[in-house]
N, C-alpha and C positions, 0 to 999 in steps of 0.2 A: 805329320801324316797319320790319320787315321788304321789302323790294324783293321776295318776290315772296310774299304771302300771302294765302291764301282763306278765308274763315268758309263752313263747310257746314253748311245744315241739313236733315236727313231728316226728315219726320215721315209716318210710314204711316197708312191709313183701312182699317179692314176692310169689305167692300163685301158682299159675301153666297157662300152654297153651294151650287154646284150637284151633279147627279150626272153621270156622264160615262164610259158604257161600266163601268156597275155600281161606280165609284170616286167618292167625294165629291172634290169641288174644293171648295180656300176660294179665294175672288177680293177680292186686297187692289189697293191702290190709294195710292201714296205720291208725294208733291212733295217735291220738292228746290231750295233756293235756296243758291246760293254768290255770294256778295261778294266783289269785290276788294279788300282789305282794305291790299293793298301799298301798292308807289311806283311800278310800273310798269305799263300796261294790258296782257295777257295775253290769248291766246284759249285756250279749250277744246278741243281738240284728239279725245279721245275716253272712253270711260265702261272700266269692269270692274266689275263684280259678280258679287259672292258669294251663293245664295241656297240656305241650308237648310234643310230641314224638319225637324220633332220626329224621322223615324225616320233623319235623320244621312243622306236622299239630298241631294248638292250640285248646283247646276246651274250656272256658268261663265261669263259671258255678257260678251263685249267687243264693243266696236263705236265706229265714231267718231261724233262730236258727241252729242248727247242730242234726242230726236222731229227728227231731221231738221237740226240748227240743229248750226253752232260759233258760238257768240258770242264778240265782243271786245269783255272788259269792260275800260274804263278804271278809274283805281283812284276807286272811292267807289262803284261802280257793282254792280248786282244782278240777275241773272237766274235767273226760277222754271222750273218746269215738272212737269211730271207724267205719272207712266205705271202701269203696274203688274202687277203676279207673281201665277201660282196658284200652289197646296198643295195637296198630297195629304194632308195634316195640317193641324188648326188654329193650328198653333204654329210658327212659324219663325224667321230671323232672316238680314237683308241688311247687308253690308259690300263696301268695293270702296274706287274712289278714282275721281279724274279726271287725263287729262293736259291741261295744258298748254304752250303755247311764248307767253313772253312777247315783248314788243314788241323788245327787244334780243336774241332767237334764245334765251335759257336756259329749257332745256326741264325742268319739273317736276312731281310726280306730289302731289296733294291728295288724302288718305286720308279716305273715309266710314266715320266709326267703327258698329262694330255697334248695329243697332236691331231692335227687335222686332214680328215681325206678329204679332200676336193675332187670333184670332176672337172672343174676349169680352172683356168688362173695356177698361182703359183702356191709350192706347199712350204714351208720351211721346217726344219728338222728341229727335234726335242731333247733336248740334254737333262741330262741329271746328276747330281756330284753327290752318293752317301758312304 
């Protein structure tokens, strides 16, 4: 077992379309839970995301903790939460990571592998083992 590792999982919900200044918005809505998977309890520190639409516009988005919270998970331990992104397209796709500072000060960065929003059809959820 790794000393300082997290399981991430994304899984998006596509939520519905609105219009907005003559432009359709898609409104998705995705949870994310990450597990302590290490040997040491770690807090979360702050987010990054990556969020594209089908016509390749990017939007950037860092910040610390996730809806307000840093959690300090000891290791076995799990925390959810949920929030979520519009499109100016039905089709996009979010990536990013989180930081961390573990309990003994090593500061480290857990990658959310790429996942897909849909507006129709089905989405399947995104894991990551670091």
């Amino acid at each position: 077992m790794s000393t300082y590792q997290f399981q991430i999982e994304a899984t998006p919900n596509y939520l519905t379309c609105t219009e907005e200044a003559g432009q359709s918005l898609y409104h998705f809505a995705y949870t994310v839970i990450f597990t302590n998977t290490g040997s040491v309890p770690a807090q979360l520190i702050a987010r990054h995301w990556i969020i594209t639409d089908a016509q390749g516009q990017t939007e950037e988005v860092k910040g610390l903790g996730v809806i307000g919270q840093q959690p300090l998970l000891n290791p076995g331990e799990s925390f959810q939460y949920a929030s979520g992104s519009r499109l100016h397209t039905a089709h996009g796709t979010m990536h990013g990571s989180f930081f961390f500072v573990a309990a003994d000060g090593h500061r480290f960065d857990v990658p959310v592998p790429l996942f897909v929003l849909q507006a129709h059809g089905q989405t399947t959820p995104s894991r990551t083992l670091h």
